[in-house]
C-alpha positions, 0 to 999 in steps of 0.5 A, a space after each residue: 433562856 436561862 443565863 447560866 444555859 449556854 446556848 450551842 448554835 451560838 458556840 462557834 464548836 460543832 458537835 463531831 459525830 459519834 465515832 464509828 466502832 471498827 469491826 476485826 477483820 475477818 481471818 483469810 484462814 482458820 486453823 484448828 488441831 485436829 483430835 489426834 495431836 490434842 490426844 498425844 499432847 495429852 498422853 506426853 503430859 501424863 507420861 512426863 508426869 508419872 515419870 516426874 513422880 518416880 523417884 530419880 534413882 529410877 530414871 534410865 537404870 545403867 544396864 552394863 558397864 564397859 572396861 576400856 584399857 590394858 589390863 596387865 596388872 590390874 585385877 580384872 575379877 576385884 575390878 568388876 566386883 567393884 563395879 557390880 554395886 553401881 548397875 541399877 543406879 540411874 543414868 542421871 544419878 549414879 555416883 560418877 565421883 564415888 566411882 572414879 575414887 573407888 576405881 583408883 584406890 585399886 593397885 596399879 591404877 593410876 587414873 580412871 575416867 568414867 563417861 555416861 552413854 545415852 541411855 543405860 551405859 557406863 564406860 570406865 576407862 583404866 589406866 595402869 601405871 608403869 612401874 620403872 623402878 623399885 624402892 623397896 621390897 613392898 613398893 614401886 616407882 612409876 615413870 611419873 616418879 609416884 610411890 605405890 604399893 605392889 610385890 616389888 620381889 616380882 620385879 628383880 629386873 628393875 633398878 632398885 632406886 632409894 632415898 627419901 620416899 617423899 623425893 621420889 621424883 628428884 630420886 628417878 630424874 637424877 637416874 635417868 639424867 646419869 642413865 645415858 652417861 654411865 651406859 656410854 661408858 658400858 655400865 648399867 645401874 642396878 642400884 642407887 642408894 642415897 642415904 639423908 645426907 646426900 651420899 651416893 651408892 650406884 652398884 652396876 650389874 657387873 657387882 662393881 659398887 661406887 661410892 660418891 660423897 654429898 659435896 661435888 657429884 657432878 664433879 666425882 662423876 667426871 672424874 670416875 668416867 674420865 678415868 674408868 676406859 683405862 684405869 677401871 675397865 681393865 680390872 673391873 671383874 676384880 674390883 668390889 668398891 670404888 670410893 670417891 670421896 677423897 678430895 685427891 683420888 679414889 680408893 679401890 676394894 679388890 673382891 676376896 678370892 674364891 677359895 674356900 680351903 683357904 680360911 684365912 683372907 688373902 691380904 693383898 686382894 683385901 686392901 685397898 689401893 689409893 690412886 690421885 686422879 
């Protein structure tokens, strides 16, 4: 034996047998598709492909339109002209923003809401505004105090409220804050007039007009009230002008008589009467 070979009966390892290979176990079930689920795998494939393919704008074309809402003075003809660009467009792609712009850049609308309905609809929801007040001739004002333009001639019934056309807002809460009080009282607003300095006209609709200054109009309006049931009521057929704004009283100016042979303005009915309050 040579001295570098070892010699393995006297190594105290055994040799381990070779380790035997498992074999997989045997399915219990073997389960195979049967031709018609490959076939109709195979047509969903190549149709979602040649739809992959079309361009999107022809996805689901929108087939119709639906208005929703209470047409009053919207026009429904101008509305639907509108709207006629937007069938053909894809369900996915049509241009909703666009739409919701375009819709409330018309006159009297004021908010429009557009939903899609599976799988070739539009609903376009209309809302109208609701005029209160007129500021002009050529514009309105909303119960949302919003100027927006329309015919304001149409609208006579209206009370014609007007100030500075960025503080429309503060122009109808100051109205409908007075509001109650002066119709207590048996007067209804038909104008308010506030000029850039703070200075109030109200003409009510009997013709009688009220002027009140810019400092203390709060104060101005109790007094008017406290002393109209007795002092004005009475006389308020004659009666042209009530002015506030003395810091003691008021002043009255009497309407010129209905007299048409007489050229000359009766002096009594023409001045005007101080009284402290």
């Amino acid at each position: 034996m040579l001295p570098w070979k070892r010699d393995k009966r006297k190594s105290g390892k055994r040799s381990r047998p070779q380790a035997m290979r498992k074999q997989p176990a045997a399915p219990l079930f073997e389960w195979r598709p049967p031709a018609w689920l490959s076939v109709s795998l195979g047509m969903m494939l190549l149709l979602a492909t040649i739809v992959w393919y079309l361009p999107k704008e022809q996805w689901l074309p929108i087939d119709s339109i639906r208005l929703v809402g209470r047409f009053e003075h919207v026009d429904q003809e101008k509305l639907q002209r509108l709207l006629e660009p937007y069938l053909g467009q894809g369900f996915f792609t049509v241009d909703i923003k666009g739409l919701r712009q375009k819709t409330e850049g018309m006159p009297w609308v004021r908010e429009s809401r557009v939903r899609r309905i599976w799988p070739n609809r539009l609903q376009l929801q209309v809302i109208e505004r609701m005029a209160v007040a007129r500021f002009d001739d050529r514009h309105l004002i909303d119960r949302n105090g919003e100027l927006f333009p329309a015919d304001a001639r149409e609208f006579g019934e209206l009370p014609l409220i007007r100030g500075y056309a960025k503080l429309t807002r503060q122009l109808l809460e100051k109205y409908v804050n007075l509001k109650p009080r002066f119709k207590q009282a048996g007067l209804k607003i038909a104008e308010w007039l506030e000029d850039d300095k703070g200075s109030l006209r109200l003409r009510f609709d009997n013709g009688m007009e009220l002027r009140i200054g810019s400092r203390g109009r709060k104060q101005k309006i109790d007094q008017f009230l406290a002393v109209y049931p007795q002092y004005i009521a009475p006389q308020q057929d004659r009666i042209a002008v009530i002015d506030f704004r003395y810091s003691n009283g008021f002043a009255v100016a009497w309407k010129q008589p209905k007299n048409r042979d007489s050229k000359e303005p009766n002096a009594r009915n023409n001045r005007r009467d101080h009284r402290n309050v």
